[in-house]
C-alpha positions in Angstrom: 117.0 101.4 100.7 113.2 101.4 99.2 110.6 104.3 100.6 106.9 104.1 100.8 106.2 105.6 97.6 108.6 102.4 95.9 105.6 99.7 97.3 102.3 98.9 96.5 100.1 100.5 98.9 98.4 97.2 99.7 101.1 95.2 100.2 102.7 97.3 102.9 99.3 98.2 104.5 98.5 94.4 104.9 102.0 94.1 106.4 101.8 96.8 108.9 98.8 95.7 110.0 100.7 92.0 111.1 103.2 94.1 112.8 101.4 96.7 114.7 99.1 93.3 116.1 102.2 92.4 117.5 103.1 95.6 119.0 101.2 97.3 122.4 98.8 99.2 119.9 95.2 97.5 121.6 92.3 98.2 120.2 89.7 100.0 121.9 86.4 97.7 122.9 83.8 99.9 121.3 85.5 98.9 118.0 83.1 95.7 117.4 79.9 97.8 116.9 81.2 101.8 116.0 80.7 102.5 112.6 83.4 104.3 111.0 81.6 107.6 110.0 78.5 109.2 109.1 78.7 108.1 105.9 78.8 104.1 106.3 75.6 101.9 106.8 77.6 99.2 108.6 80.4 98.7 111.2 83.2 97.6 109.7 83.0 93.3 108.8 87.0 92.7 109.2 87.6 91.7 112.5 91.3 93.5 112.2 89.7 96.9 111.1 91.2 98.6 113.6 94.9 97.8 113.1 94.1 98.4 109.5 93.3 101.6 109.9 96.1 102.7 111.9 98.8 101.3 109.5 96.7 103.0 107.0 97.2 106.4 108.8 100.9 105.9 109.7 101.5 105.6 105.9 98.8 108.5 105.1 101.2 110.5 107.7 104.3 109.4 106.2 103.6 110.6 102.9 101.5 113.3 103.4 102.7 114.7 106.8 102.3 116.5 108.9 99.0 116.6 108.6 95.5 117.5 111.3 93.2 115.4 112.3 90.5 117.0 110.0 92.2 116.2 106.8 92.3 112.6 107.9 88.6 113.0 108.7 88.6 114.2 104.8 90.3 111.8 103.5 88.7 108.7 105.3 85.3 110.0 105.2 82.8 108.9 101.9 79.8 109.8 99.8 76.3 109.0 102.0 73.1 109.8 99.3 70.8 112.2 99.8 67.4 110.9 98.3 67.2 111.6 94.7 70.3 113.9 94.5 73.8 112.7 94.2 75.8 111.5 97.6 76.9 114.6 100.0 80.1 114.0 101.7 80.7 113.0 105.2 83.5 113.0 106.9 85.2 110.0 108.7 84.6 109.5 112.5 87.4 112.2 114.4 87.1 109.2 117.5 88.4 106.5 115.5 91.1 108.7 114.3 92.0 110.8 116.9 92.6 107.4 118.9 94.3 106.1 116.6 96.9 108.8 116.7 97.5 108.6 120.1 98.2 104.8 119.8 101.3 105.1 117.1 102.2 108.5 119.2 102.5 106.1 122.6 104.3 103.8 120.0 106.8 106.3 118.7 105.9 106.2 115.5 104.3 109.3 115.4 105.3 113.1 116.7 102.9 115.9 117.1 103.8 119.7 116.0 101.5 122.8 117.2 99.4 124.1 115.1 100.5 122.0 112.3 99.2 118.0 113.0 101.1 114.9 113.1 104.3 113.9 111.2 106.3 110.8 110.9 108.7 110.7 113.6 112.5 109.2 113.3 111.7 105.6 114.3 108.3 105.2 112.4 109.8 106.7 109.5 112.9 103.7 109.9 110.5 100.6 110.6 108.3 101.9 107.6 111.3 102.5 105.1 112.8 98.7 106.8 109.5 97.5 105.8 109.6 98.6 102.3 112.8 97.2 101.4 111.5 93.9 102.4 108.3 94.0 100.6 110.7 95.3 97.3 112.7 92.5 97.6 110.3 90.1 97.6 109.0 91.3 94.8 111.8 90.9 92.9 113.0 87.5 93.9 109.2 86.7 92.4 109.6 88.6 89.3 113.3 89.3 88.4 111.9 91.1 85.3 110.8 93.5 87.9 112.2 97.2 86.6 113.1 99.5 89.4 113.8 103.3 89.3 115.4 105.0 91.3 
């Protein structure tokens, strides 16, 4: 069975995002004008930025976990210049996040430990590690060349 780290990050984002559409994971109705942090000038222009993000973060949990809500702040958040100087960073918008992880949490994807953040639970980690094995074999039934270690 493939993992995570066995796909191309894009790929599997892009089909998460498909599936959690699907699934009861709404998204909230300030998302068409909310920016996505301090550091952007713009909302976001995809009209499925919200699902994006939260397929994004289950697989930023998966690998990674468990991990807080700051270090996603961190990790989302981006350069914003400061006059002449070089770009200051900002962190990501805690909102976005934050309700984000109480979507996959109400899902099941996702547990929560005290003190220690959010990790991957038993069902998120099977539908993510189903998912994978899909993706991989798709990509090599279109390139049988395809060289695969594990």
């Amino acid at each position: 069975m493939a993992k995570v780290y066995d796909v191309p990050p894009d790929l599997l984002i892009s089909r998460l995002t498909d599936i959690l559409k699907n699934e009861d994971i709404p998204a909230p109705p300030w998302t068409s004008f909310v920016k996505t942090g301090a550091h952007a000038e713009k909302p976001p222009q995809n009209r499925d930025w919200w699902h994006t993000r939260c397929a994004s973060i289950l697989r930023k949990i998966y690998l990674n976990g468990p991990i807080g809500t700051n270090e996603l702040r961190n990790v989302y958040g981006g350069g914003k210049p400061s006059g002449y100087g070089a770009a200051h960073h900002k962190d990501a918008s805690g909102a976005i996040i934050r309700t984000a992880l109480q979507g996959l949490e109400k899902l099941g994807y996702v547990e929560k430990i005290a003190k220690k953040g959010r990790v991957i639970s038993k069902q998120g980690m099977q539908k993510l590690d189903k998912l994978s094995t899909e993706i991989l074999k798709e990509l090599i039934a279109e390139n049988p060349k395809l060289k695969i270690y594990s």
